[in-house]
N, C-alpha and C positions, 0 to 999 in steps of 0.2 A: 715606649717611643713617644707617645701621645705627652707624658712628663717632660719628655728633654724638649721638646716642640715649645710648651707654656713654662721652662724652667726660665727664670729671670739670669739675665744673661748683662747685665749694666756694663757700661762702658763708662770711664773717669775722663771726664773735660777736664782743663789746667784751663787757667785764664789766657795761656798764649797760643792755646789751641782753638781757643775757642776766636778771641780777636782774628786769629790768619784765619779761622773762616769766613769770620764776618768782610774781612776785606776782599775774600778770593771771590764770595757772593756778591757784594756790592759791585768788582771791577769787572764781572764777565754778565753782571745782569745789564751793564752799559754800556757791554759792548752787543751784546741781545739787541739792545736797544738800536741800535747806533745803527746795527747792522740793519736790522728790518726798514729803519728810516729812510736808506739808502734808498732812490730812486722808488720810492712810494709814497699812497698816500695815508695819512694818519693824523690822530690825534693828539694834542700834546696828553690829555690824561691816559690815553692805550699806552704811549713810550714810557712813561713815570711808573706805571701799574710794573710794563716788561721787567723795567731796571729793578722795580723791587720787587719782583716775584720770588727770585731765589733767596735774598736775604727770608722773607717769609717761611719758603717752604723750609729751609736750614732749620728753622726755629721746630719746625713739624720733628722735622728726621732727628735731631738731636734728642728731640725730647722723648722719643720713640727707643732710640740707643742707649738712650742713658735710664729706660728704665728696665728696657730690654726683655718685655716679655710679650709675647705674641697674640694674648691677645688682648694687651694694652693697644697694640699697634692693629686689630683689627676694629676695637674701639674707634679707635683715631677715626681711621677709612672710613665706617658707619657717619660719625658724626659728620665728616666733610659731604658724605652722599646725600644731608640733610638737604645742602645749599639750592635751592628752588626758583625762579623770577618767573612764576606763573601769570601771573596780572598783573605786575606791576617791573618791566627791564628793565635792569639794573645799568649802569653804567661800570667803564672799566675802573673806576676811583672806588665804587662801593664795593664791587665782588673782593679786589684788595681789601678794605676796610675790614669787610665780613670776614676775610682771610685770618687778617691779623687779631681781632676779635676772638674770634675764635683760639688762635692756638694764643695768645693768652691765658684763657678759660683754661685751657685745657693744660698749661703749665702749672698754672694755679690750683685747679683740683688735683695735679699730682704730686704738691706739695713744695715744687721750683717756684718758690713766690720771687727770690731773688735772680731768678734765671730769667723772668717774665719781667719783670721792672729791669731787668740789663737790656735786653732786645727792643719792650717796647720804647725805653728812650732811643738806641741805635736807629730806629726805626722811626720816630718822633723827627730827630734832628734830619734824618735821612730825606723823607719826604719835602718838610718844608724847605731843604735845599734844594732839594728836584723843581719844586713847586715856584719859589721864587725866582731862580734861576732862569735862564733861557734854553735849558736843555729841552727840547721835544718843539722846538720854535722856529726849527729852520726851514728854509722855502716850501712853503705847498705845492706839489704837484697840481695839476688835473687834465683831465683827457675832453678833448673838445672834439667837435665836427667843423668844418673850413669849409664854406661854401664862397667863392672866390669867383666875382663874375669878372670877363676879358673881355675887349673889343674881337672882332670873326679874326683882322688881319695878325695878332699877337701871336708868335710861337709858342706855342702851354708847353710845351714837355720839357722840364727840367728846369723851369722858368724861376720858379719859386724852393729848389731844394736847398739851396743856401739861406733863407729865410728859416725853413722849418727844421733844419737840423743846427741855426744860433740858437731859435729859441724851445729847442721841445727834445726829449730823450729820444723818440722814436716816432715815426709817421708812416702814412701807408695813404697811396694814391686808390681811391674809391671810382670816379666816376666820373665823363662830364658829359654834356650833353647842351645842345642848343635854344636857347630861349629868344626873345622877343623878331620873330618871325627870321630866325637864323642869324640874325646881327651882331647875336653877342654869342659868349658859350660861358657855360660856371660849369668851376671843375669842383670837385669833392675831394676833401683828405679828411684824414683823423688824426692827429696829433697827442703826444703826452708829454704837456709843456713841464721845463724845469720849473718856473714857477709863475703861479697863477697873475701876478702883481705886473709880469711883462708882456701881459693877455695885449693890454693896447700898444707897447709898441710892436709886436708883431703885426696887429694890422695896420699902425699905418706904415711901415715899412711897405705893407703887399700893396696899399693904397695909392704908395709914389710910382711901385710899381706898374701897378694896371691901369693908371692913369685916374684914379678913382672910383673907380665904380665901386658898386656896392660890395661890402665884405660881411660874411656873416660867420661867426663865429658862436657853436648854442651848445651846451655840457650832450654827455652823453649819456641815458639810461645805467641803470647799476646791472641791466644785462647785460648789456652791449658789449661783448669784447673783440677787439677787431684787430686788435696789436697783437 
C-alpha cells in the first residue's frame, strides 16, 4: 500500500494546457484582486502579490503532478514551511519574490529547467505589467473620526447625513455633547470615506454648513472598529 502511495504517478502537460492555465490563473488571480479592492483599504504591492499568487502556486501544483510522487510533494511542503520573517518583515512584493524563487529552484532540481524559464518569463512580463500599470491604484479608502462643532440654536439630527453618505461608504453617529459654557454643541461620527483625496471637500461642505466653525476630522486607531 505504502508503494502505491510513493509510486510516481506523472501527469503530461501539452503546451495548450498548459497556456489555458496560465490564462485561467492570471484572469481569476485579478479578479481576487479586484474583488478584495472593492470598498477596502490596501496596498498597491498586496493587490499585485494577490493577482500573482495563483499563477505562482500553478507553477508549485504542476510540478508536483507532473512528477507525481508523494513524496516529492511532501518535499515541496517542507521546503515552503522553511519561509520565516523573524527579524526582519517581509513585505507583500518579497514573500511573492521568495514564492517564485523558490519554485524555480525547485523546477530546476527536478530537471523542468525548460518549464522554469517558461513561467519565470510569464511571470517576469506579468509583474512589470501589474507594476507599471495602474492596476492596484484606485481611490484609497480610510476611516476618519468627525468632530463637527454647531451653534446651541442649529437642528443636528439629520443635518449632515447627505454630506457623509456623498462622500464616505458608511458612517455611524457617535456622540454630542455641549462645550463652551452650552453655547455651542460638537457632534461625533465615524466615517469610511470613498476616498481619502475628498477628505477637504467634505469639510468644507459641513463648514458652509455650520456656518464655520470648527471641523475636525483625525484617522482612527488600527483597533478601533466601529463600523
Amino acid at each position: 500500500m505504502l508503494q502505491q502511495l510513493f509510486k510516481a504517478h506523472t501527469v503530461a502537460y501539452t503546451l495548450p494546457s498548459i497556456m489555458g492555465s496560465v490564462v485561467a490563473s492570471i484572469v481569476l488571480g485579478l479578479l481576487v484582486a479586484t474583488v478584495y479592492m472593492y470598498r477596502n483599504t490596501y496596498s498597491k504591492n498586496f493587490v499585485i502579490t494577490l493577482a500573482t499568487l495563483p499563477l505562482l502556486v500553478q507553477l508549485i501544483i504542476m510540478l508536483v503532478n507532473m512528477n507525481g510522487n508523494l513524496g516529492t510533494g511532501m518535499a515541496v511542503l517542507g521546503a515552503f514551511s522553511l519561509i520565516r520573517f523573524r527579524s526582519v518583515a517581509g513585505n507583500s512584493r518579497d514573500i511573492a519574490t521568495i514564492f517564485w524563487a523558490m519554485g524555480v529552484g525547485l523546477a530546476a532540481g527536478m530537471g523542468y529547467v525548460f518549464y522554469a524559464i517558461f513561467f519565470s518569463a510569464v511571470v517576469t512580463v506579468y509583474l512589470l505589467i501589474l507594476n507599471s500599470s495602474s492596476f492596484g491604484d484606485r481611490k484609497k479608502t480610510a476611516e476618519r473620526e468627525l468632530k463637527i462643532t454647531i451653534p446651541e440654536d442649529l437642528d443636528f439630527p439629520g443635518l449632515f447625513d447627505d454630506l457623509l453618505k456623498k462622500y464616505g461608504y458608511d458612517y455611524s453617529y457617535d456622540s454630542v455633547k455641549t462645550t463652551t459654557m452650552g453655547s455651542v454643541y460638537e457632534l461625533s461620527f465615524y466615517i469610511k470615506l470613498k476616498d481619502v483625496k475628498e477628505e477637504k471637500h467634505l469639510i468644507d461642505e459641513i463648514r458652509v454648513r455650520n456656518g464655520n466653525m470648527p471641523v475636525v476630522s483625525s484617522k482612527l486607531s488600527s483597533q478601533t472598529n466601529v463600523l
